[in-house]
N, C-alpha and C positions, 0 to 999 in steps of 0.2 A: 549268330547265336544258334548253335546245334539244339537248346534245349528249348527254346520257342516252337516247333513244326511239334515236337513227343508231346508240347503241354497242348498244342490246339487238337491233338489226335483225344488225350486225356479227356480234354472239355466237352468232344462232341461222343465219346462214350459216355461220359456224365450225363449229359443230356439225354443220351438216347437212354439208355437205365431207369432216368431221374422218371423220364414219359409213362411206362410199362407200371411205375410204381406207384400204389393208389392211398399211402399216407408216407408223412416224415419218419424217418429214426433215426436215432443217434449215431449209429453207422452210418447210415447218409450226408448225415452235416459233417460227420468226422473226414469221410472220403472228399467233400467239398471243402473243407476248411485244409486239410493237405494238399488236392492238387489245385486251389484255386485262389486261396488267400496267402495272400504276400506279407500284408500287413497285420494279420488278426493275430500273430507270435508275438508281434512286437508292443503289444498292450498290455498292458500292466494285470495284475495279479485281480485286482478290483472288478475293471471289465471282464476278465475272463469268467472269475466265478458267479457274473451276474448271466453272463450269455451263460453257462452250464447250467445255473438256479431256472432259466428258462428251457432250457431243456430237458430236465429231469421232471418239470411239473406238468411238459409236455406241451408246452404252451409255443407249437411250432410257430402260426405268424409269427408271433410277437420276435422270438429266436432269430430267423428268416430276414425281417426285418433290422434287428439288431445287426446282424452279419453284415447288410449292406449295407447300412451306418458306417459300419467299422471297417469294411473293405473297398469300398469306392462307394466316399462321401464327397463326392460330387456329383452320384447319380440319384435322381431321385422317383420317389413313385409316386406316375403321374396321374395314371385312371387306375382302378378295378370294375369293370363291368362283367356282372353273373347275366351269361346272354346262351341259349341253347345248350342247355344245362352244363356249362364249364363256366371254367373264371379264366378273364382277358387279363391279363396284367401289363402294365405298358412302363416303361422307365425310360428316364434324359435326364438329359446333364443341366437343361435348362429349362424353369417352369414357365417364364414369359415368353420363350417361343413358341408359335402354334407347332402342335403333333405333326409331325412331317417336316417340316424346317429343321430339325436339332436332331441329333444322332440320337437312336433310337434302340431298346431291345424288348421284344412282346416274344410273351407266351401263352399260352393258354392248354389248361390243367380242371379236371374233373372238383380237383382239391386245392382248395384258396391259398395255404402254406406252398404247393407245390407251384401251382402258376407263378407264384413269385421267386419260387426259387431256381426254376427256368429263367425265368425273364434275367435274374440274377449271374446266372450261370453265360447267357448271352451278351448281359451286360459285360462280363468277365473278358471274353472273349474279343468281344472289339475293342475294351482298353487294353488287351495285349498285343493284338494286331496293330491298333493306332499307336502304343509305342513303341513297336518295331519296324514303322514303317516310316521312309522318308519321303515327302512329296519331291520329286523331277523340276527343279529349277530350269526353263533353258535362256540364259544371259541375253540380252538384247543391249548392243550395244549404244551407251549414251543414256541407258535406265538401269535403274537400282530400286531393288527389293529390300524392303524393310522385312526381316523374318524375328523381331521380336514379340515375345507372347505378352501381351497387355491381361490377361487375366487372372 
């Protein structure tokens, strides 16, 4: 896929941009919601004007938040710790595995909406990588691999 390598160049301009920038704006999410969500076109007319009602009133967590609902709702947020005047954000896929065991995306940001929308933007980032990517089977004769996803 030619267009996977342009969207992970896309993502980490994102990122590097996102860092440099000391609040949200609608510009921001609008350039995030083009080059990063897949899904957030395909929700109905309802959600959309709910995430925009949240954007207009400015109410970026909440927005931030909503986006990774709506675009990878299987990642979830795990901590916010405010530790040397920034904010931690930490996101997985799975809340009953300890932090470290279970695929992981952290950022940390001066500004609560922003740390999350890094972390967001990383979480991004490895579910594009992990579905472009195949793990290396090498066949051992007289065993068989089970490669169905139970989840």
């Amino acid at each position: 896929m030619s267009c996977e390598p342009d969207r992970g160049r896309r993502l980490e301009t994102m990122l590097a941009r996102a860092k440099r920038l000391r609040t949200v704006t609608p510009e921001l999410l609008n350039e995030v919601i083009a080059s990063a969500c897949d899904r957030f076109r395909t929700h109905g007319h309802t959600t959309k004007a709910a995430f925009n009602q949240l954007v207009a009133c400015g109410a970026w967590t909440d927005a931030v938040l909503q986006l990774l609902h709506l675009e990878l709702p299987q990642w979830k947020l795990r901590r916010i710790i405010y530790e040397d005047e920034e904010w931690h954000c930490f996101l997985s896929k799975q809340r009953q595995v300890p932090l470290g065991f279970d695929e992981d995306a952290e950022a940390a940001h001066e500004v609560l909406p922003l740390a999350i929308l890094l972390a967001f933007i990383r979480a991004r980032s490895a579910a594009a990588t992990a579905a472009t990517s195949v793990p290396r089977v090498t066949p051992t004769p007289g065993c068989s691999v089970c490669c169905d996803n139970f989840n």
